[in-house]
C-alpha angles and dihedrals in degrees: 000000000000124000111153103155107012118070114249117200112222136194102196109222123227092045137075106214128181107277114224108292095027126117111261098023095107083058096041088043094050096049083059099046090047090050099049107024107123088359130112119244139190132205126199098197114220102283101043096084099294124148083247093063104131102359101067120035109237090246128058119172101307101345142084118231114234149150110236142202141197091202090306105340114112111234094212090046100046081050094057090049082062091049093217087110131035136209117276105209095186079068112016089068094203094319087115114183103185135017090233114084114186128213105306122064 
């Protein structure tokens, strides 16, 4: 997946994160923007050799479904340090990322 100059939404697989209008999603959406801002970072969409192969289609509303990196960091797992996201086992497949799961399973 390249997208250099165009905005590409993405719903990182493995994590269950506040949706907009949710409590908790300022705090999970800082944290992001705080990881990521000025940095470089790649996707693998589901499909690609994510956790979320065939457990989570590559495509949900108007995002794509991906594992993503900052170099080596993982994305998903850099965002449950910060304990603003928790690990989705119907899609992380034992590629837990955090010990605290929310309410889906």
């Amino acid at each position: 997946m390249q997208a250099e100059s165009e905005k590409v939404r993405v719903r990182i697989c493995v994590i269950d994160a506040p949706e907009r209008g949710q409590p908790r999603y300022r705090q999970a959406a800082g944290a992001l923007a705080s990881l990521i801002e000025g940095k470089t970072v790649h996707c693998l969409q589901v499909g690609e050799g994510t956790p979320c192969d065939g457990r989570s289609r590559p495509n949900t509303r108007d995002r794509i479904v991906a594992q993503c990196f900052i170099e080596k960091l993982d994305v998903a797992e850099e965002m449950a340090k910060s304990g603003t996201v928790c690990d989705w086992p119907k899609f992380s497949g034992g590629h837990k990322v955090s010990d605290k799961t929310c309410f889906r399973k």
